[in-house]
N, C-alpha and C positions, 0 to 999 in steps of 0.2 A: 327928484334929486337922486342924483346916482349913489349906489351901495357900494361902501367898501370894511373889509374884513379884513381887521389886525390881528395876527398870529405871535406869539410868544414865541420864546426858543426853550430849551434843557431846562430845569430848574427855575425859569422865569412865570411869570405867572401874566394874566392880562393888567394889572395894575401897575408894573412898569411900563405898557402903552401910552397911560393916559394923557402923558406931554405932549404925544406925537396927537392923540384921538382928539384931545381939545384944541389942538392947532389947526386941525385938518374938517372938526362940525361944523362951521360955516359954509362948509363945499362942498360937503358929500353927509349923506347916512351914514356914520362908525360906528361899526360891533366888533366887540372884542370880546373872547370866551376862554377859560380856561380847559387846557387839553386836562384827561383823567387822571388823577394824582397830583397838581399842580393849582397853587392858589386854594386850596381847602379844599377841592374840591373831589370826592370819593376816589378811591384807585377802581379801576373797573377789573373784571376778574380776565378782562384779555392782555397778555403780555404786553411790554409797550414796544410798538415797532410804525415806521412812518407807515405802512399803512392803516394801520389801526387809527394812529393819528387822521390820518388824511380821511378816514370814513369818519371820521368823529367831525371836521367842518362839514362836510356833505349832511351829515346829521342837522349840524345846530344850524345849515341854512334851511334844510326842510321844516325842522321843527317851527322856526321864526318866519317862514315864506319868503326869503328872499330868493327869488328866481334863479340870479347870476350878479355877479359882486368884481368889483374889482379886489385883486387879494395881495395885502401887504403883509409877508413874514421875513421876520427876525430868527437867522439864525439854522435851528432845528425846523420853526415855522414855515419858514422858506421853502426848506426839503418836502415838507408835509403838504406844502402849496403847491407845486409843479409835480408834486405824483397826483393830487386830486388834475392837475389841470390834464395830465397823462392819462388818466381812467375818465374822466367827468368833464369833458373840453365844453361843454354847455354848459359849467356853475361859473368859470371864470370867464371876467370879463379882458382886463389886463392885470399882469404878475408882477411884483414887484419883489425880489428877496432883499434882504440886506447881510452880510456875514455869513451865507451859508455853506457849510462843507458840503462839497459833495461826493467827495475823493475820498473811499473807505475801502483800506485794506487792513490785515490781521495786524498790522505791524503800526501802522494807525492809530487803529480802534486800539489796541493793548498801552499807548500812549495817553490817549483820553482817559483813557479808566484806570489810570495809576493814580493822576491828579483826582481823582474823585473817592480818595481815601478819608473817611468820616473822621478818623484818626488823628488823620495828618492835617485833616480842615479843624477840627476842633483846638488843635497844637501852635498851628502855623500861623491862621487865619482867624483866630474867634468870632472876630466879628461876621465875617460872611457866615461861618457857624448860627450866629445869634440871627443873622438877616435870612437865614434859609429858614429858619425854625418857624419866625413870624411870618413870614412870607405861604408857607404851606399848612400852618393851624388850622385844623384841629389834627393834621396828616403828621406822619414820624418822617420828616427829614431826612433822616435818616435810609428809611426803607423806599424813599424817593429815588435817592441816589443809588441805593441798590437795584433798582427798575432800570434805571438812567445807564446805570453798565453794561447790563441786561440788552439794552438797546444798543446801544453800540457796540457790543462785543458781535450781535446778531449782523450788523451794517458790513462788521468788519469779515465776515466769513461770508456773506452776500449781499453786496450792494441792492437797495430795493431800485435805485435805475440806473439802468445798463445805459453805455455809450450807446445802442443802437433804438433807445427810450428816446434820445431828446430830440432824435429825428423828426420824431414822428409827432413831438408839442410842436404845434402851431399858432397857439398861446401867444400873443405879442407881450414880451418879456422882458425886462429890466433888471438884470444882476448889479447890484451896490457893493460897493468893499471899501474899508477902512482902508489908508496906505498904511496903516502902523497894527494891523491884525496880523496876529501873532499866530491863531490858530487856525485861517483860511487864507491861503496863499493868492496870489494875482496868477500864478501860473495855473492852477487848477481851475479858478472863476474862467481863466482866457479859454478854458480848455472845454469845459459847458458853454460855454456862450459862442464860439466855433461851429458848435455842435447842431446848434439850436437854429431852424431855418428864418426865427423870425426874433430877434433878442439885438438889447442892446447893454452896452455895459460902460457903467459909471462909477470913480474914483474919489470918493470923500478925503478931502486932506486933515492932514494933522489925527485921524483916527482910529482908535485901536478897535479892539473887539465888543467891549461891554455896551452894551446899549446907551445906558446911564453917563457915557460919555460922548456921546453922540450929538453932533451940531442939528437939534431938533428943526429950527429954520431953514437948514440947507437942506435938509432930507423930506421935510414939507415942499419947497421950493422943487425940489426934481422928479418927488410923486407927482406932483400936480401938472409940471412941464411935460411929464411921461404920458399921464394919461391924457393931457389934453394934445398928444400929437396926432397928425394923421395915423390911421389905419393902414 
């Protein structure tokens, strides 16, 4: 049975997967692992940036033995997916992102990191407050989110892949996007997937950016379409 690897995004942990990982074990091996800081799991003492991310899958397949995987990320996942398949083109098998930015400049990134005021989440929003806190126990939420700015302030003063990065994946690839995602554009997805000499790109209707609102059957229905096409 073939392997495949669910990736979380920012703040998300692998336990929002599990709709998708139980829809999808009758067809494949699924593992899903939380990145460091996310889902309870320890902050590691290296800054967060996708590659650190992206060595952190290479990791948790050596440690588990899985050779080469097919790899489904969400988001931040995503990003962190297609730089492993950029460094490590023998761990992935086919890439699937769903929602991922990949368009980060100063003006961007200083954008993100406004909305990711603890402040203004605890004022505005309590509840995603109260669901970040459960979500990353026994972790400070809080100094999550100061990681998480951390990170995208870094993306936004240097992209970790350059336009002249997606050349050279040959990664057979599948870019997903919500039509109602508010924070990943169709022009920038059209503008990676252009890029990319082997990529294909697919339009979920009716959807915005959260996972949690995501038509979990359709997005099963076009992993499984994707992976089962010819090479």
């Amino acid at each position: 049975m073939q392997h495949i690897l669910l990736l979380h995004g920012a703040l998300g942990s692998k336990d929002q997967l599990l709709p998708l990982a139980h829809s999808l074990n009758d067809r494949y091996q699924v593992h899903a692992f939380n990145f460091s800081g996310h889902g309870g799991r320890p902050f590691a003492a290296a800054p967060f940036s996708i590659p650190f991310f992206s060595s952190e899958i290479e990791a948790y397949m050596n440690e588990t033995g899985i050779g080469k995987a097919h790899i489904f990320g969400y988001s931040m996942g995503g990003y962190a997916g297609m730089h492993l398949a950029k460094h490590h083109p023998g761990k992935v098998d086919k890439l699937i992102m769903l929602a991922t930015k990949f368009h980060w400049d100063e003006t961007v990134a200083a954008r993100e990191v406004k909305m990711l005021n603890a402040a203004t989440i605890k004022e505005k929003v309590p509840a995603f407050a109260e669901q970040l806190q459960q979500r990353h126990a026994p972790n400070d939420w809080e100094a999550l989110l100061d990681k998480t700015k951390e990170l995208l302030t870094g993306l936004g003063k240097h992209n970790a892949l350059q336009p002249e990065d997606y050349a050279a994946i040959t990664t057979q690839s599948l870019l997903l996007l919500g039509d109602r995602d508010k924070m990943v554009t169709l022009d920038e997805t059209v503008a990676v997937y252009k890029q990319l000499p082997n990529a294909h790109l697919g339009v979920l209707p009716g959807t915005p950016h959260p996972l949690e609102q995501v038509n979990i059957g359709l997005l099963k229905q076009m992993i499984i379409e994707f992976i089962n096409s010819l090479r």
